[in-house]
VMD Tcl script that builds the backbone (N, CA, C; Angstrom):
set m [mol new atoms 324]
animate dup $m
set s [atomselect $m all]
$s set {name element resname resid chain x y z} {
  {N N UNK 1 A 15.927 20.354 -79.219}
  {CA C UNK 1 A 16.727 20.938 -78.222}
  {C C UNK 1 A 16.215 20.508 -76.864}
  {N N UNK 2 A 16.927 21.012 -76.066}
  {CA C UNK 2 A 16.824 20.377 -74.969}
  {C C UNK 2 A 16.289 21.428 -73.988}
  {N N UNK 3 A 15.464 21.008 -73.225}
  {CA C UNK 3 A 14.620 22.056 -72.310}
  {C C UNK 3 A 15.273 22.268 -70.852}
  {N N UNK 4 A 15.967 23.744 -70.500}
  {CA C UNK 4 A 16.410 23.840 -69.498}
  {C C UNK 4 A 15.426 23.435 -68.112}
  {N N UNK 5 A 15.598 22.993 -67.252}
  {CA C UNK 5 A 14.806 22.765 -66.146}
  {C C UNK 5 A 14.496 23.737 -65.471}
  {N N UNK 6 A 13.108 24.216 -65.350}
  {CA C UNK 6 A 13.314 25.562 -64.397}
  {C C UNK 6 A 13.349 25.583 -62.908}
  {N N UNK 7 A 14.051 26.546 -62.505}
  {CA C UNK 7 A 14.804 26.396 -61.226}
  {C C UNK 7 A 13.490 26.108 -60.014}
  {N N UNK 8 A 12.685 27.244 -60.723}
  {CA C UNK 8 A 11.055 27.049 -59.524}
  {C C UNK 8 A 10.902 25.827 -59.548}
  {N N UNK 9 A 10.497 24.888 -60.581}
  {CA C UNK 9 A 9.765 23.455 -60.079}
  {C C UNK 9 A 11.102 22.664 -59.649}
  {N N UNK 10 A 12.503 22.932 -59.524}
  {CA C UNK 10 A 13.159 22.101 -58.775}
  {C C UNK 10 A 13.028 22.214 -57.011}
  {N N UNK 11 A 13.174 23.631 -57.080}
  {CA C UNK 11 A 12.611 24.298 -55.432}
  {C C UNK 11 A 11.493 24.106 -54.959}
  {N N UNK 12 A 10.148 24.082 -55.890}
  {CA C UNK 12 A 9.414 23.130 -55.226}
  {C C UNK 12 A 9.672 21.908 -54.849}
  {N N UNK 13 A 10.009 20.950 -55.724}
  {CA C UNK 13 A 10.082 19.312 -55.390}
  {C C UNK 13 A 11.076 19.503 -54.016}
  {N N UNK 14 A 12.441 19.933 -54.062}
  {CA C UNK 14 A 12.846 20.135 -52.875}
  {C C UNK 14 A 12.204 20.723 -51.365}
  {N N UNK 15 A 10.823 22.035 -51.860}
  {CA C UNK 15 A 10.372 22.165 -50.993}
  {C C UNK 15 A 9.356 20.776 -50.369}
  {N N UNK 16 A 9.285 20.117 -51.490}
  {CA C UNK 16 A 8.066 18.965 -51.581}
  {C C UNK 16 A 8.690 17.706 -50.554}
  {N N UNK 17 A 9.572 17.225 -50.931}
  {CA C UNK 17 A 10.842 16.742 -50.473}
  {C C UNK 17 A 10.812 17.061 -48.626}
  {N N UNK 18 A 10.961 17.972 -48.618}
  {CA C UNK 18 A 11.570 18.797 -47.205}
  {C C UNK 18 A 10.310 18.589 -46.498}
  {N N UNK 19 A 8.734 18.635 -47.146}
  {CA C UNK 19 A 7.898 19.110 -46.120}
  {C C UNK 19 A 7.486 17.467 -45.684}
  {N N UNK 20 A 7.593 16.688 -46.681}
  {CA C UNK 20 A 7.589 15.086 -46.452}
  {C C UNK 20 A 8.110 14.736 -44.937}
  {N N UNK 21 A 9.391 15.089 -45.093}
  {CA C UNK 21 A 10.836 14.729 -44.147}
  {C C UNK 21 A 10.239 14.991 -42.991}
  {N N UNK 22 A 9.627 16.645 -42.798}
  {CA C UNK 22 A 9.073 17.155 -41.716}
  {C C UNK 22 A 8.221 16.244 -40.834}
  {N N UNK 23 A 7.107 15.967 -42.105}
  {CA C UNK 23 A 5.848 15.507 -41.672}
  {C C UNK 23 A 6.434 13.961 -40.907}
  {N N UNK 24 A 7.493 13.528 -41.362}
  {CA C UNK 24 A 7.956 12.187 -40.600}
  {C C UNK 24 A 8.410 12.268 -39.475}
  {N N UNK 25 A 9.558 13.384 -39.797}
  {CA C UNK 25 A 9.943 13.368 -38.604}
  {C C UNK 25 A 8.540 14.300 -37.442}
  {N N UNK 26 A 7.728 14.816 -37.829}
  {CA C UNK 26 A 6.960 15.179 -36.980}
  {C C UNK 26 A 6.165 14.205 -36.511}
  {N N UNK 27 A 6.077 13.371 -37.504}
  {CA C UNK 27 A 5.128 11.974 -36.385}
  {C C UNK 27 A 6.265 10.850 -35.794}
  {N N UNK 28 A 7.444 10.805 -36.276}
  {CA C UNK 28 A 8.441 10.022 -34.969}
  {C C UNK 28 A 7.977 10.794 -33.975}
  {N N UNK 29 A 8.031 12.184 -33.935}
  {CA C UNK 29 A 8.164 12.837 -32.526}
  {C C UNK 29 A 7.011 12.480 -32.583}
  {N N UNK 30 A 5.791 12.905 -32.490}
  {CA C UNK 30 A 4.800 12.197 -31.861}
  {C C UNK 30 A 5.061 10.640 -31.200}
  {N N UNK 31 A 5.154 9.776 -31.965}
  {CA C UNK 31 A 5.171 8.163 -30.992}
  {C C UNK 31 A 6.379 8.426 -30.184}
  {N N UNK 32 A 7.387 9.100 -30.814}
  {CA C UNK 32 A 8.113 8.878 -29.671}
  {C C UNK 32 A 8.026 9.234 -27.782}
  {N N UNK 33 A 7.532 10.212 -28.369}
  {CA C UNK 33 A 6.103 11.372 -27.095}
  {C C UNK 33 A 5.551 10.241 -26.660}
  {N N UNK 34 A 4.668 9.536 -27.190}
  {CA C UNK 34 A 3.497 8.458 -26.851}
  {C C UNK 34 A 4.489 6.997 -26.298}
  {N N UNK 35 A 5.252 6.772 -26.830}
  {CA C UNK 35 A 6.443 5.831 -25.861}
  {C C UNK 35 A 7.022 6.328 -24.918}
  {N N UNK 36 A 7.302 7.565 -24.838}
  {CA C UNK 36 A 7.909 7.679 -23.715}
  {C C UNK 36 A 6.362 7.868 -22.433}
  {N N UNK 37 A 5.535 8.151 -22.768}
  {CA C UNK 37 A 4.847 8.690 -21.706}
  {C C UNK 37 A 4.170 6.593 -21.306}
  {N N UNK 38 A 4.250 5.985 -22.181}
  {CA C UNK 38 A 4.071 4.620 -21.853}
  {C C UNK 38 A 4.885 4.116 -21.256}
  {N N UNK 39 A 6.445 4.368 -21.519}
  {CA C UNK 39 A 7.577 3.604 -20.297}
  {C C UNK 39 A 7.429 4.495 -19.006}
  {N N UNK 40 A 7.253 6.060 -19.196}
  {CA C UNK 40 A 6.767 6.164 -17.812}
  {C C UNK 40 A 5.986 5.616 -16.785}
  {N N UNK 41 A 4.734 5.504 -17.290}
  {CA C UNK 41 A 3.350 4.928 -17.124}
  {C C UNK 41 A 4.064 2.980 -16.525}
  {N N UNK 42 A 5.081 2.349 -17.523}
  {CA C UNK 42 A 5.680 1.193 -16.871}
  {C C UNK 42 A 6.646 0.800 -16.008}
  {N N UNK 43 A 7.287 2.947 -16.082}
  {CA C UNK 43 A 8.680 2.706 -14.632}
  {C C UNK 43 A 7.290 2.627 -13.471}
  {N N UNK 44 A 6.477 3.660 -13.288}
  {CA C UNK 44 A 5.569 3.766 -12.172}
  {C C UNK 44 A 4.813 2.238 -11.843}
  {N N UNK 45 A 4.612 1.169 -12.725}
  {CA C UNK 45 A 4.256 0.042 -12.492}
  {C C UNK 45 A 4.971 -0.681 -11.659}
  {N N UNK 46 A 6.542 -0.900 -12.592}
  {CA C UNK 46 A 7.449 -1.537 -12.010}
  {C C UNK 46 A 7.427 -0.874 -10.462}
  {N N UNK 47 A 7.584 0.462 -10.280}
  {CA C UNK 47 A 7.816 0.259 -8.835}
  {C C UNK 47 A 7.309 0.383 -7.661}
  {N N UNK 48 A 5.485 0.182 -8.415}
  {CA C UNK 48 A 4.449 -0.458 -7.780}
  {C C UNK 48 A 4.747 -1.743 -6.891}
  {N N UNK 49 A 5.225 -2.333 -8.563}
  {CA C UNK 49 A 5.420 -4.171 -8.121}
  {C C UNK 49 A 6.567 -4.722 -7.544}
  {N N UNK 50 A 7.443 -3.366 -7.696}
  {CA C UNK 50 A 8.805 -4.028 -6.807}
  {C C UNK 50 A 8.586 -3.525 -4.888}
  {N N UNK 51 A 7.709 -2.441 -4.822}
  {CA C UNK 51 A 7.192 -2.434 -3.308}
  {C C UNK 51 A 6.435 -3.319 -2.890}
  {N N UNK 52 A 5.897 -4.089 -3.849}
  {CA C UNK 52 A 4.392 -4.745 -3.115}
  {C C UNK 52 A 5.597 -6.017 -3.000}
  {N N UNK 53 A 6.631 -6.276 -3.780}
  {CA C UNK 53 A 7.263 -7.459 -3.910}
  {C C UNK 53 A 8.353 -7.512 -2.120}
  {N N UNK 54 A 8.319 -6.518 -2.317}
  {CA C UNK 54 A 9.277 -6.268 -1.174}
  {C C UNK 54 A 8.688 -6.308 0.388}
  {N N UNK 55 A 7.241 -5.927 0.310}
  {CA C UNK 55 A 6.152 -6.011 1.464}
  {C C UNK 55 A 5.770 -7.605 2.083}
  {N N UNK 56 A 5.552 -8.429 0.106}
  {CA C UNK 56 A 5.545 -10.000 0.658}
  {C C UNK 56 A 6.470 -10.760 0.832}
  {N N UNK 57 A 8.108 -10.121 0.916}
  {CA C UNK 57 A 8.902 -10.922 1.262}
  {C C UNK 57 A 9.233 -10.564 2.216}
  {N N UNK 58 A 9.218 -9.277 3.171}
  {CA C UNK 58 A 9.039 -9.076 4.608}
  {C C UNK 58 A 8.222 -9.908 5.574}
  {N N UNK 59 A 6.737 -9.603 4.423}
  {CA C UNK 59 A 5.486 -10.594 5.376}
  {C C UNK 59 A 6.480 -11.978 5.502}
  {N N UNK 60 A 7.130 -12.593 4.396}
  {CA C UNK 60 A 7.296 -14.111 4.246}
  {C C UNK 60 A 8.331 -14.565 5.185}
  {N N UNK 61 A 9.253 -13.459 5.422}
  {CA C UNK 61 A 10.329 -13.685 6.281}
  {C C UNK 61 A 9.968 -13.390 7.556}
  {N N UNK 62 A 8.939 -12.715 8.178}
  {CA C UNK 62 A 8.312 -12.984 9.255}
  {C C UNK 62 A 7.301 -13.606 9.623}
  {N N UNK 63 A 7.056 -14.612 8.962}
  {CA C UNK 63 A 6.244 -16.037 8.937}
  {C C UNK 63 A 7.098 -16.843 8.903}
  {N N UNK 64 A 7.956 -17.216 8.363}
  {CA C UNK 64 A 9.130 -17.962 8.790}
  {C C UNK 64 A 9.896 -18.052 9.707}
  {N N UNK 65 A 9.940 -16.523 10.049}
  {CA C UNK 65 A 11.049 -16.956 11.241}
  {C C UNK 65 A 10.029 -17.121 12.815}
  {N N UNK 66 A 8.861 -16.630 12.655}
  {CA C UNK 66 A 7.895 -16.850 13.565}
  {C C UNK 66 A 7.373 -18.850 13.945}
  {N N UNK 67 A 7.774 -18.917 12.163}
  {CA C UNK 67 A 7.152 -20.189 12.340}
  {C C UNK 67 A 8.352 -21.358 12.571}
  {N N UNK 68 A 9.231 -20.783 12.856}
  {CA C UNK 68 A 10.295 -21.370 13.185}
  {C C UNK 68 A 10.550 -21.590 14.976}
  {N N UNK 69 A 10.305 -20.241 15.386}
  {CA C UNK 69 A 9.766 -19.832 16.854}
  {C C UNK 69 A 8.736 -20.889 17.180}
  {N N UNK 70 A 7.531 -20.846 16.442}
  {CA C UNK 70 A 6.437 -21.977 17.157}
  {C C UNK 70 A 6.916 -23.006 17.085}
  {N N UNK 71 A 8.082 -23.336 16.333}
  {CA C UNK 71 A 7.821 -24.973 15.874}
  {C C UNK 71 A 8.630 -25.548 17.356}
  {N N UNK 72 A 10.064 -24.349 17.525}
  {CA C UNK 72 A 10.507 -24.879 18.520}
  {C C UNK 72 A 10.066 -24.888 19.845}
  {N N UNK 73 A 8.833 -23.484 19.895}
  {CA C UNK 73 A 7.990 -24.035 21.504}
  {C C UNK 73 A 7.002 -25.327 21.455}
  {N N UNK 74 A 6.568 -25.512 20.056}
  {CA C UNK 74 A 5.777 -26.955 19.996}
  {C C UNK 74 A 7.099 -27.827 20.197}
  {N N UNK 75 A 8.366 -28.403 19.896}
  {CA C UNK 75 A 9.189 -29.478 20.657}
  {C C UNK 75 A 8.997 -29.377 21.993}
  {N N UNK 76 A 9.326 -27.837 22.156}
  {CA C UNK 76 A 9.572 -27.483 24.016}
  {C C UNK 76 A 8.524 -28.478 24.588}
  {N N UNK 77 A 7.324 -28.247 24.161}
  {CA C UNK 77 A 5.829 -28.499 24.877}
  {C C UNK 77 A 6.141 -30.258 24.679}
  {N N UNK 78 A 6.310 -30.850 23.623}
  {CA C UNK 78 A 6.442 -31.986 23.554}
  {C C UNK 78 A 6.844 -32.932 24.264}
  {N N UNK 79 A 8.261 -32.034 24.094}
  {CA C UNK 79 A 9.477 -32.704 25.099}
  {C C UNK 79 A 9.164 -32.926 26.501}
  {N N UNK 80 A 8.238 -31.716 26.959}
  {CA C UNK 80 A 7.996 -31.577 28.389}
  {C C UNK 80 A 6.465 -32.647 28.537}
  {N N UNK 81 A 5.850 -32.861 27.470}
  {CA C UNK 81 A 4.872 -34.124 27.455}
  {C C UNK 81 A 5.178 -35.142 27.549}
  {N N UNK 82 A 6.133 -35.352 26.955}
  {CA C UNK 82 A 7.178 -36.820 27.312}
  {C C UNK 82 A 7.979 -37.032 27.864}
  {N N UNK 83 A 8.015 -35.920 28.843}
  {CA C UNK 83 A 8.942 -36.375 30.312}
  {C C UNK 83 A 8.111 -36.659 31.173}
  {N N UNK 84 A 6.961 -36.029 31.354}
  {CA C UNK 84 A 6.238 -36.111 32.101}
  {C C UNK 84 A 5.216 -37.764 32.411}
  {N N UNK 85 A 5.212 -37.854 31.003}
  {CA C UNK 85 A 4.567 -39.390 30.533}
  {C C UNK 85 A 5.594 -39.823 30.851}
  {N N UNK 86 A 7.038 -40.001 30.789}
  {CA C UNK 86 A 7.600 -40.784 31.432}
  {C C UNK 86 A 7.330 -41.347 33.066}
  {N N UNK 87 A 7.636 -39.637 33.297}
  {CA C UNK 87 A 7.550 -39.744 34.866}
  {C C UNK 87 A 6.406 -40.673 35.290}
  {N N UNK 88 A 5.103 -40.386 35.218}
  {CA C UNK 88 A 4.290 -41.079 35.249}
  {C C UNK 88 A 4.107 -42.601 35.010}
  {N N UNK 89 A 4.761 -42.617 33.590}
  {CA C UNK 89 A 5.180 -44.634 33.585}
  {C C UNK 89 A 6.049 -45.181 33.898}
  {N N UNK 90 A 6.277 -44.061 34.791}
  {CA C UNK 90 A 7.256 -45.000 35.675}
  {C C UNK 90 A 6.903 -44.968 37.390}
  {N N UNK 91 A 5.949 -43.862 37.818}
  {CA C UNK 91 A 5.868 -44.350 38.709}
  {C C UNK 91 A 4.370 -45.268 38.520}
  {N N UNK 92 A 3.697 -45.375 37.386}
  {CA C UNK 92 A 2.556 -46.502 37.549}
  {C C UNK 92 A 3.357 -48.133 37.466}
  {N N UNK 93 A 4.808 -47.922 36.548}
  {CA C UNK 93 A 5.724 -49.618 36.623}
  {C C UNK 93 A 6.270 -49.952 37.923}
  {N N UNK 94 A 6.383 -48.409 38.655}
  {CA C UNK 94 A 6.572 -49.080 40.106}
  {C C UNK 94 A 5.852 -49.570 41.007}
  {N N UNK 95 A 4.510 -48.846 40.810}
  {CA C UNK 95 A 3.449 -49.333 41.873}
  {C C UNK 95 A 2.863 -50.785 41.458}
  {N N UNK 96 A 3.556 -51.368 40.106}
  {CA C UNK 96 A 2.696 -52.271 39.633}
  {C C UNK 96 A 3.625 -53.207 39.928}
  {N N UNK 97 A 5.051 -53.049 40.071}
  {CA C UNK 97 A 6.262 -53.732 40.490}
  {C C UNK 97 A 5.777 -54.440 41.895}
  {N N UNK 98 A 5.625 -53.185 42.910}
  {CA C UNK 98 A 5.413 -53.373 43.805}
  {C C UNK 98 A 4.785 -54.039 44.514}
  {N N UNK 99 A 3.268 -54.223 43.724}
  {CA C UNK 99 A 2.052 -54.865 43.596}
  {C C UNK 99 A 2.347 -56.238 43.473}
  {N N UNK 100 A 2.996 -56.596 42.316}
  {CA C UNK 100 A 3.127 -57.737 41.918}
  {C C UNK 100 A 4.155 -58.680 43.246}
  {N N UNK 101 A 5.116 -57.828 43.199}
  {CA C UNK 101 A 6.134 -58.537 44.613}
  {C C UNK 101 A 5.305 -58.757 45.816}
  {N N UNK 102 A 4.228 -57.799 45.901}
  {CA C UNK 102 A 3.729 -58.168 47.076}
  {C C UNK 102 A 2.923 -58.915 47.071}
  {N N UNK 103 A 2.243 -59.736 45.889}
  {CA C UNK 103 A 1.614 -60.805 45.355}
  {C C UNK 103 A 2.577 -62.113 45.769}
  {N N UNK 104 A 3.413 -61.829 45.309}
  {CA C UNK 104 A 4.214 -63.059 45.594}
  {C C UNK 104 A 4.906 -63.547 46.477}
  {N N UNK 105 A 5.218 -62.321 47.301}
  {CA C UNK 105 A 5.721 -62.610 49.245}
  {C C UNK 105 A 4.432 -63.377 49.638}
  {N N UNK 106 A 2.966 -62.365 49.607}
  {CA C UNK 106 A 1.997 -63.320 50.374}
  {C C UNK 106 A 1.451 -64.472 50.341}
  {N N UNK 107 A 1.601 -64.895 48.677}
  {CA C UNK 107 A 1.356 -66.350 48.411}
  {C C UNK 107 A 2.611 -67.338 48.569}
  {N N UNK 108 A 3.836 -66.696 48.498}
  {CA C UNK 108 A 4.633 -68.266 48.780}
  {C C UNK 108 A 4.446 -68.373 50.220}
}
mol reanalyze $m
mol bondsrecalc $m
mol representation Tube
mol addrep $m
């Protein structure tokens, strides 16, 4: 004959069953706890690194546009070096003009 199953050891295994489930789902919740407190821990990074990112592209854009500023008072200065050297070689081609013509009135 055949042996009825008794109802207790099915309610255990089900309790057995159930406390398994628990214990899993009680350690998802744990890591999940422990991930979340790690993406926290990586939003607060990120927006460490997106201020500091934002500080050296301020610095960078005011080095640039500064160095854009010098470059054009270094032409200014240039420009005004080589007018001036003009001026100058030209009045030393005149005095040497001059020189020379008057070389050549007194000898012919």
């Amino acid at each position: 004959m055949s042996e009825v199953p008794k109802q207790g050891s099915q309610l255990d295994r089900i309790e057995g069953l159930l406390a398994q489930v628990l214990d899993r789902l009680t350690r998802m919740e744990e890591r999940q706890n422990a991930q979340s407190a790690q993406i926290d821990s990586h939003a607060i990074q990120l927006s460490e690194y997106s201020q500091r990112i934002r500080e050296l592209e301020v610095q960078l854009a005011v080095a640039a546009a500064s160095g854009k500023a010098q470059t054009r008072a270094l032409n200014g200065r240039w420009a005004a070096v080589g007018a001036a050297s003009l001026v100058i070689l030209g009045a030393i081609g005149a005095f040497v003009g001059n020189a020379v013509i008057k070389l050549l009135h007194i000898g012919s």
